[in-house]
C-alpha beads as a LAMMPS data file, in Angstrom:
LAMMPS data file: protein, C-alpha beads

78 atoms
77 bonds

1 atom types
1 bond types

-500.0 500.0 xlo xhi
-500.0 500.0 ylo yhi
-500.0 500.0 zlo zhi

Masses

1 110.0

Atoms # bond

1 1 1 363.723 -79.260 -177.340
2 1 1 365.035 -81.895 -180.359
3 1 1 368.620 -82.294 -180.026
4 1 1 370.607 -81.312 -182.954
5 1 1 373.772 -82.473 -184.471
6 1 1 376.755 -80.597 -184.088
7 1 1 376.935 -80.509 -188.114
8 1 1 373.116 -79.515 -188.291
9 1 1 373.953 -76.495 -185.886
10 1 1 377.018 -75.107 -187.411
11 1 1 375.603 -76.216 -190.704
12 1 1 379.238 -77.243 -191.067
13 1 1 378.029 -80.146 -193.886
14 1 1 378.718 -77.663 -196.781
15 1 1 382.761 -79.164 -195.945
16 1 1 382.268 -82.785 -195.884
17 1 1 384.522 -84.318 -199.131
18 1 1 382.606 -88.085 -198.730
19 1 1 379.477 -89.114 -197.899
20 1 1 378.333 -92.726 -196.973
21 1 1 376.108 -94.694 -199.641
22 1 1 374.492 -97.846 -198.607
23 1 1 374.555 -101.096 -200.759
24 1 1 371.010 -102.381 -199.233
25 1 1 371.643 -105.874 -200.881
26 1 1 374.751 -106.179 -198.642
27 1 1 373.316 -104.576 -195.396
28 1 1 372.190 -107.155 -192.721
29 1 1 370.683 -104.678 -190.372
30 1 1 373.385 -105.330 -187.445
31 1 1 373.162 -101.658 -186.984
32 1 1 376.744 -101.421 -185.517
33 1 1 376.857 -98.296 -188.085
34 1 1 374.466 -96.633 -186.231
35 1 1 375.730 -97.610 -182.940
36 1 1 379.579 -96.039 -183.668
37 1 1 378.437 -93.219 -185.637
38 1 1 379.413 -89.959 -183.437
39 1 1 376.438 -88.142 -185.034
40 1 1 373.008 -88.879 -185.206
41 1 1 373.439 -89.671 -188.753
42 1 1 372.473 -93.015 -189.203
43 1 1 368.683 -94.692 -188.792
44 1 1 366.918 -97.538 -188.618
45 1 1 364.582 -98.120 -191.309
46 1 1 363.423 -101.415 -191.721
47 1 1 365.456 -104.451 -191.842
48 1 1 368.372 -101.402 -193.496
49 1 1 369.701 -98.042 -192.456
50 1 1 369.282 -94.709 -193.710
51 1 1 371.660 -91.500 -193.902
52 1 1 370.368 -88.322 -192.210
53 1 1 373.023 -86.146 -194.528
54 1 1 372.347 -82.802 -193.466
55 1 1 373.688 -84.087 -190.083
56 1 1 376.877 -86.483 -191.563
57 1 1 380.080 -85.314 -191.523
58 1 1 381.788 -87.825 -193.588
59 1 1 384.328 -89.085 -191.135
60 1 1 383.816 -92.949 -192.756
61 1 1 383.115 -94.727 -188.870
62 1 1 380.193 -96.197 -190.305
63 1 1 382.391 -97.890 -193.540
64 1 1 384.669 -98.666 -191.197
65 1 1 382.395 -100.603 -188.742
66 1 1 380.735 -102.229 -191.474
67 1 1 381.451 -106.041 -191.412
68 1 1 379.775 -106.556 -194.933
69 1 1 380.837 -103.612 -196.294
70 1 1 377.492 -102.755 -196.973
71 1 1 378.645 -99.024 -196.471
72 1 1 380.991 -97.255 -199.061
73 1 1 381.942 -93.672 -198.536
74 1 1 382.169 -91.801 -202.074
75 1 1 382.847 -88.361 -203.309
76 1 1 380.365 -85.469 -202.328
77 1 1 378.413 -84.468 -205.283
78 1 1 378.638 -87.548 -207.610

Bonds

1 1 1 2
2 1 2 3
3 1 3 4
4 1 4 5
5 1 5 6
6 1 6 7
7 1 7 8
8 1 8 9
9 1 9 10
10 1 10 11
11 1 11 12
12 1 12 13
13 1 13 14
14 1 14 15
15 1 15 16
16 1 16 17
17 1 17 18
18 1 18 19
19 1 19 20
20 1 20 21
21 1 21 22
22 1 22 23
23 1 23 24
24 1 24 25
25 1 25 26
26 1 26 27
27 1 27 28
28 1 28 29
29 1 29 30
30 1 30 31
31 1 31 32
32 1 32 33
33 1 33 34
34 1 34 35
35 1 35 36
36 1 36 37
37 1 37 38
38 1 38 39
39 1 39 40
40 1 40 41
41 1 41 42
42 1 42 43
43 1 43 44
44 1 44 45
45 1 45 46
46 1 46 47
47 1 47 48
48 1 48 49
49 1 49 50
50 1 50 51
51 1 51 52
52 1 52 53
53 1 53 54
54 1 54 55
55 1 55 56
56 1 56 57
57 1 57 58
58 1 58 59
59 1 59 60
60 1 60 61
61 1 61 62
62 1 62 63
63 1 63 64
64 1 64 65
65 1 65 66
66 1 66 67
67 1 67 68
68 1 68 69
69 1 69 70
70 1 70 71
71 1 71 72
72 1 72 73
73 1 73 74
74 1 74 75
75 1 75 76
76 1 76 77
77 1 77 78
């Protein structure tokens, strides 16, 4: 059985106010975002990271985290 996130199971994502864009020409590929992020919401893909969205729910660790800042958390539907 594939483990699911807690916001893919309660499909609780419909709520989230921000979501995390990346800004590839900043990211180093440190992956500390994906290493803090209490979801499994963040990937490895290539030398960058990708958002799984259906199971982020916009708490901004991954901004946070970011020492480059390569991760900016904007407005849900923009």
């Amino acid at each position: 059985m594939a483990w699911r996130s807690t916001m893919e199971a309660s499909g609780a994502a419909t709520w989230r106010s921000q979501r995390p864009e990346l800004l590839a020409g900043k990211c180093t590929g440190c992956m500390v975002c994906w290493k803090f992020c209490p979801e499994p919401a963040v990937f490895p893909e290539g030398k960058v990271v990708r958002f799984e969205l259906a199971s982020c729910k916009g708490c901004g660790v991954c901004a946070e985290v970011c020492a480059p800042k390569a991760i900016q958390m904007v407005t849900e539907g923009t």
